[in-house]
C-alpha positions, 0 to 999 in steps of 0.5 A: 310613792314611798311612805315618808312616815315609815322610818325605813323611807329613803335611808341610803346611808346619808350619815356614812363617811369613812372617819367615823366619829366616837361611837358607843364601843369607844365607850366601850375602850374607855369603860375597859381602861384603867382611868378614872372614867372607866366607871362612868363610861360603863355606866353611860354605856348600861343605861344607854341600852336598858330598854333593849335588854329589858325586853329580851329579859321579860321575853325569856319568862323571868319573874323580875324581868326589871331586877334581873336587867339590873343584875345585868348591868351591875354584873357588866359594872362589877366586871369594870369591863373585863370579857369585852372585846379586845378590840371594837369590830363588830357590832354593838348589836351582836356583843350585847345580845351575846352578854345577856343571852350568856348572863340569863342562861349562867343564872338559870344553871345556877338556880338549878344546881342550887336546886340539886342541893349544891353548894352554889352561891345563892342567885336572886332570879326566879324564872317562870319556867325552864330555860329552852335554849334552842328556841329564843326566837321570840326574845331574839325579836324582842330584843331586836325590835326594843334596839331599833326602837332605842335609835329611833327615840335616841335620834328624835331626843336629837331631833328635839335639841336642835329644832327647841335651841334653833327657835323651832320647838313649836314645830317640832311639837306638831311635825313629830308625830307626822315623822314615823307614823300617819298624818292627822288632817286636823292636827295638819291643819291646826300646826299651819294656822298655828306656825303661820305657815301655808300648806306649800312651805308646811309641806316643804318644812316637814319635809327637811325635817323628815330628812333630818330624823332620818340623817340623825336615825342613820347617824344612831346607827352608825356610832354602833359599827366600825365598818362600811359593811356593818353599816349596810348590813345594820341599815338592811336589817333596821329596814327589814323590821318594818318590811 
């Protein structure tokens, strides 16, 4: 029998139509635009995708792994989005993965050339060690692990508003722990009495509430695609992480 707690347990692409609504890249086109949210949109954009980074910067050994995801994002807003796509094909995945191995790979040869006695403008990131560039599979999966992660918190904050502005905060408060990982018998128990519930429409309660994670997960997954394709193949790799 499947596993209900295991976040890759019955995503069948539910949350795919055909029209799909805005996504993370139409961010994207207003953060390229010359209008006066450009500069929000960016921002909204960085801050949505801080931890991924983040990870990837810590795994690639350098010193101030926090500051230098900083200087990411504030190098991204400098830009007001120039070097992004031309269009939104593609996955989001891909381009900010592109960026930041792009990013941490300019400052290290700029380091080095400072350290060759060159003119170089000073570059405030130390790194550990030196830079392997044809072995990054570790950050790669660091980065990858910390992405997935992100949808699946973005998707529960979702899970969270609607459960607390339908009168459901209470069980929201038990069944999130029972929704991506082992049950506690105890707890299990406590949140029956607690709601008033019997153990039958607990358990029949759990699992809409399962369902819906996984609609809004898969909904996540989505606004970072624009095609069928993608949204398969986005899905087959989110899976593959907890095979």
């Amino acid at each position: 029998m499947p596993d209900e707690s295991d976040p890759k347990t019955e995503i069948k692409s539910s949350a795919y139509t055909d029209d799909f609504p805005d996504t993370r890249w139409s961010v994207i086109l207003t953060a390229r635009s010359d209008s006066d949210d450009a500069g929000d949109a960016l921002d909204q954009w960085c801050r949505s995708y801080w931890k991924p980074i983040n990870a990837y910067v810590k795994a690639r050994g350098v010193n101030d792994p926090d500051e230098t995801t900083q200087a990411f994002f504030v190098h991204m807003l400098e830009k007001k989005g120039a070097g992004l796509p031309d269009n939104t094909k593609g996955k989001l995945r891909a381009y900010l993965m592109r960026s930041v191995k792009h990013f941490i790979t300019d400052q290290w040869r700029k380091q080095n050339a400072q350290k060759r006695g060159s003119n170089a403008e000073h570059v405030g990131i130390e790194f550990g060690h030196d830079i392997d560039e044809n072995h990054e599979q570790e950050p790669d999966k660091q980065f990858e692990r910390r992405w997935a992660l992100n949808l699946m918190e973005r998707a529960m904050q979702r899970l969270e508003h609607e459960m607390a502005h339908s009168g459901k905060g209470l069980h929201f408060k038990y069944m999130k722990t029972m929704l991506s990982g082992g049950e506690d018998p105890k707890l299990r128990q406590e949140a029956i009495e607690t709601l008033g519930m019997t153990s039958s429409n607990f358990r029949i309660a759990l699992y809409r509430v399962r369902k819906r994670y996984r609609h809004l997960l898969e909904d996540e997954i989505m606004q970072t695609v624009t095609t069928r394709e993608e949204f398969e193949d986005e899905l087959n790799y989110f899976m593959s992480l907890w095979s």
